[in-house]
C-alpha positions as CSV (number, residue, x, y, z in Angstrom):
1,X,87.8,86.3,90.1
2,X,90.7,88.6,91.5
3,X,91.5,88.5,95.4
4,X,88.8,91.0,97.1
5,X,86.3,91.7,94.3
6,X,83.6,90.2,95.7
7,X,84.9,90.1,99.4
8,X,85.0,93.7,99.2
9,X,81.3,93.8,99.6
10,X,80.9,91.7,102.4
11,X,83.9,92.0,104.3
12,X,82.8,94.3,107.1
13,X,80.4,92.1,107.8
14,X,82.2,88.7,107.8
15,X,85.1,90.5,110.5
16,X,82.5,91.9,112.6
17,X,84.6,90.3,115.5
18,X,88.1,91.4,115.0
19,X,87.4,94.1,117.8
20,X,88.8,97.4,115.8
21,X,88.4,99.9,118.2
22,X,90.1,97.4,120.8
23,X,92.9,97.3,118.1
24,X,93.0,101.2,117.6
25,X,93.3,102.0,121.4
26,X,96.2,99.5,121.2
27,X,97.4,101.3,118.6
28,X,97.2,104.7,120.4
29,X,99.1,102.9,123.3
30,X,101.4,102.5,121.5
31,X,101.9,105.7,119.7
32,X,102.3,107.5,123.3
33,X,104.7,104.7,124.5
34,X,107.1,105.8,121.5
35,X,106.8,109.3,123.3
36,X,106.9,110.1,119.2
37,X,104.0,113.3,118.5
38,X,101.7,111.7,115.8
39,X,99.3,113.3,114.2
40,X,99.7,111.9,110.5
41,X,99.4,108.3,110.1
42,X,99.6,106.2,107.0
43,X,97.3,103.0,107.6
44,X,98.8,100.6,105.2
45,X,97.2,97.7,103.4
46,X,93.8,99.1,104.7
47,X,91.1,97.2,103.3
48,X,88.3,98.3,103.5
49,X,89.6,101.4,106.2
50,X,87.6,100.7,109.7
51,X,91.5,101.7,111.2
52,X,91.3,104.8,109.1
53,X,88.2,105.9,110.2
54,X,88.3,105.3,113.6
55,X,91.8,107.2,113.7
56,X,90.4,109.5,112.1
57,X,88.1,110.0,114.2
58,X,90.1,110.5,117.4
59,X,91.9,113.7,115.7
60,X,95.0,111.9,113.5
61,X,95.1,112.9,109.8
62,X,94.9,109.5,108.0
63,X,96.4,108.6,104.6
64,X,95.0,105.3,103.2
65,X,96.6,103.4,100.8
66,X,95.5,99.7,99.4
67,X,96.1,97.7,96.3
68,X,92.9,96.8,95.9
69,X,90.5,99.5,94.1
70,X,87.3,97.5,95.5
71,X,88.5,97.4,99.2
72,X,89.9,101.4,99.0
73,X,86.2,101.8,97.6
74,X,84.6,100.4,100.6
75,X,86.7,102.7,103.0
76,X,86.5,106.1,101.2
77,X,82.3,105.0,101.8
78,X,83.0,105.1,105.1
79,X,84.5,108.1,105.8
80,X,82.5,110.1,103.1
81,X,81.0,113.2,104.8
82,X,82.3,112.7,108.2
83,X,83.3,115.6,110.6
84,X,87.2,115.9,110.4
85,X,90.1,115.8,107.7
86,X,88.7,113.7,105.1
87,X,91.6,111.0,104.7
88,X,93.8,110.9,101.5
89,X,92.8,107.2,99.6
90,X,95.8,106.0,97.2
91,X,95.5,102.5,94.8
92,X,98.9,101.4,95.8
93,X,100.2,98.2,96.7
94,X,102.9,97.6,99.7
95,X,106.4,97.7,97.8
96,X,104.9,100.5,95.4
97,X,104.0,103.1,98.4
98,X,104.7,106.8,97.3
99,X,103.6,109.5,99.3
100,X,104.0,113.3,98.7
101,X,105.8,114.0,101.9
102,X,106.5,112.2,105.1
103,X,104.4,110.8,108.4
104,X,104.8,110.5,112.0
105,X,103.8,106.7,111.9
106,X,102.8,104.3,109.5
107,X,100.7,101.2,110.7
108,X,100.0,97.7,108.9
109,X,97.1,95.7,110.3
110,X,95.5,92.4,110.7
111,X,98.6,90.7,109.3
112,X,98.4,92.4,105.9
113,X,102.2,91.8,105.7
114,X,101.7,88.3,105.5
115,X,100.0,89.0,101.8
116,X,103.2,89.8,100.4
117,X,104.6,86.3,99.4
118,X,108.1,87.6,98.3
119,X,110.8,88.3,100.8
120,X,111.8,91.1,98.3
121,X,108.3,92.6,98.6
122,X,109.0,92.7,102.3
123,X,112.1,94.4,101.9
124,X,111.3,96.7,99.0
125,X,107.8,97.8,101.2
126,X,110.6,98.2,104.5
127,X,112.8,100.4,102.5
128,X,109.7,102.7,101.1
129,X,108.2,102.6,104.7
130,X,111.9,104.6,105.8
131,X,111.2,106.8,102.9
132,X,108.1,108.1,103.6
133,X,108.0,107.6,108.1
134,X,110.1,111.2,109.3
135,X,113.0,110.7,110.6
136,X,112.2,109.5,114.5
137,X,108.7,108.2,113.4
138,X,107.0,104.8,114.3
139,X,106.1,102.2,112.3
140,X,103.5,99.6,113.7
141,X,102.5,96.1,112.0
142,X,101.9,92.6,112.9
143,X,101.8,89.2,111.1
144,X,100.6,85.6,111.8
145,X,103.1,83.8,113.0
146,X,104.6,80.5,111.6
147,X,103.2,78.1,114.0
148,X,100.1,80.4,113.0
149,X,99.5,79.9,110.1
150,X,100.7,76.3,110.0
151,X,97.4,75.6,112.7
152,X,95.3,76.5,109.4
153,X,96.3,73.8,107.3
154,X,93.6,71.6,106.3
155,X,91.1,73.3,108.0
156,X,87.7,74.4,106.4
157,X,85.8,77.9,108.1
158,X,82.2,78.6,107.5
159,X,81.2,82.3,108.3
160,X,77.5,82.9,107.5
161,X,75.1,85.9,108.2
162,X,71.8,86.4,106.7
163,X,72.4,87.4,103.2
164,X,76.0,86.4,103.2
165,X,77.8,82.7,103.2
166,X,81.3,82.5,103.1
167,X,83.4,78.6,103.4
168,X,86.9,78.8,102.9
169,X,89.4,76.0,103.5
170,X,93.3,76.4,104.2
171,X,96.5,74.8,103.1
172,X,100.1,75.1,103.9
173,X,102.8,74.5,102.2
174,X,105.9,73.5,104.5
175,X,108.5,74.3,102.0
176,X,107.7,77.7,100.4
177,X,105.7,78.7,104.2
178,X,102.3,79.6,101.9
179,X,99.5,79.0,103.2
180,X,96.5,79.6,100.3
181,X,92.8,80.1,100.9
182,X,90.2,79.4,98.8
183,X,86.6,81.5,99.2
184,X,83.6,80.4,98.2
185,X,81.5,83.6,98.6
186,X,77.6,83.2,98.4
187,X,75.9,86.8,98.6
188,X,71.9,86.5,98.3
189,X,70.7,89.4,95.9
190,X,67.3,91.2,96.4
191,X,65.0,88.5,94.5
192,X,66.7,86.6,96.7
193,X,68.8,84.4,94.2
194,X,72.4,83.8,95.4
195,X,75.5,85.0,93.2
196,X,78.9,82.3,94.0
197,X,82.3,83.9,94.0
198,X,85.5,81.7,94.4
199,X,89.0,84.0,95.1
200,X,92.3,82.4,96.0
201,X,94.3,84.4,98.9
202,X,97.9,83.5,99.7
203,X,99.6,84.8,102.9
204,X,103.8,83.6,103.6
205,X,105.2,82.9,107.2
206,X,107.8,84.6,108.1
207,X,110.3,84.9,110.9
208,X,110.8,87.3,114.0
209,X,114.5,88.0,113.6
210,X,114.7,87.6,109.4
211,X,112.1,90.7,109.7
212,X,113.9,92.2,112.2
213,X,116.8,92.0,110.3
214,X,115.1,93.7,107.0
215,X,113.6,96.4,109.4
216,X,117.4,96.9,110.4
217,X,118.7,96.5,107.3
218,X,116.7,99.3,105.5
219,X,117.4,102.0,108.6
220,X,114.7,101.3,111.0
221,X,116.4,101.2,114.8
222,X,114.9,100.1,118.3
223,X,112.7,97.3,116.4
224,X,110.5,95.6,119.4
225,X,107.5,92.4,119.6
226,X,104.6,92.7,121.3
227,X,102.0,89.9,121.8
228,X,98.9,90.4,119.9
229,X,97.2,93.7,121.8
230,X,99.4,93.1,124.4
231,X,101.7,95.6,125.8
232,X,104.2,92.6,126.9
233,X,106.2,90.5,124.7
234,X,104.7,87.2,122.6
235,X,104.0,84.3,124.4
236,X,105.8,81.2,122.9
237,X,103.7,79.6,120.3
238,X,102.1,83.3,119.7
239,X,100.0,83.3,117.0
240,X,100.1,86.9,116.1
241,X,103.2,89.3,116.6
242,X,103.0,92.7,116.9
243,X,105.8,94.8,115.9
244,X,107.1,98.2,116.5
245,X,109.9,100.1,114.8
246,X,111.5,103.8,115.0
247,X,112.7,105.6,111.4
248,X,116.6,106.3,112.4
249,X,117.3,109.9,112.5
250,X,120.1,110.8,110.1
């Protein structure tokens, strides 16, 4: 089965403890410390859109864009019929982005990043980011670190609700700095037989100053690292980075 078929339908209720709107006032925080008017954002990589809609409900026009039909199903559910600017939903994967016009900032959440496991990809998704943030826009994102994702190898997860049992174990690869997943998702159905889904995720470590350099390299300027929801810088040994980014002016 392809990556986020079947976690598409039970994702929201496997991440009930990331803490989203914690994660969207952080984003907020930082949209006023860029001192950068935003009131078009493009939540990249969205998944199944909790970011979207809770920006969207504080006022900001959202554009949502994800590769993964089943996930961008999930979040146009959510926002269906809600009070405010419906968001725009485009099937699109990271280095593919192509927007009609511009935004004020463009954020990438919950180490989505980390999904694109060719350094290209990076690059190529950098150098469409700085075609489609105006000029003086922000761009926000974070990843799992190295030493982050190197803690997951070898280690198995169980996440269980009622109707829904998810075990997934982890290994990293040193060399190519992969770490692959491997879901086993259980979902019980209403005669209360249970359907078994296997996907394979991959995520890729990468480094703080070979982004950087990417983000510099495709005209992004005052490029900064944050610890994860932290105004401050990382901590050493950080698991997640946050970073921030301004669109040169030209």
């Amino acid at each position: 089965m392809s990556a986020y078929e079947a976690l598409a339908g039970v994702y929201d209720r496997l991440t009930e403890d990331v803490g989203y709107e914690r994660r969207a006032d952080y984003l907020e925080k930082l949209f006023k410390k860029s001192r950068i008017p935003v009131h078009t954002v493009l939540d990249l990589a969205c998944g199944t859109g909790s970011i979207t809609e809770l920006l969207m409900e504080r006022g900001y026009e959202m554009i949502a864009a994800d590769a993964s039909p089943d996930m961008l199903a999930a979040a146009r559910e959510k926002t269906e019929g809600k009070p405010g600017i419906a968001p725009v939903y485009l099937c699109q994967s990271m280095p593919e982005l192509d927007l009609y016009g511009t935004v004020d900032a463009a954020v990438c959440c919950l180490d989505s990043l980390n999904y694109l496991t060719s350094p290209k990809d990076v690059q190529r998704t950098f150098q469409r980011l700085h075609l489609f943030i105006a000029p003086g826009g922000l761009l926000v994102f974070d990843i799992l670190s190295l030493s982050g994702l190197q803690e997951l190898d070898g280690q198995v997860f169980l996440d269980e609700r009622e109707d829904v049992y998810c075990v997934w174990r982890a290994d990293f690869e040193k060399r190519s700095r992969i770490c692959t997943y491997w879901m086993d998702i259980f979902t019980q159905r209403e005669d209360g037989a249970w359907d078994r889904n296997i996907e394979e995720h991959r995520e890729r470590a990468y480094e703080v100053e070979e982004l950087r350099t990417w983000l510099m390299e495709a005209g992004f300027t005052h490029v900064r690292t944050y610890g994860d929801c932290r105004m401050s810088a990382p901590r050493e040994g950080a698991r997640r980075i946050c970073f921030t980014a301004i669109r040169g002016k030209e």
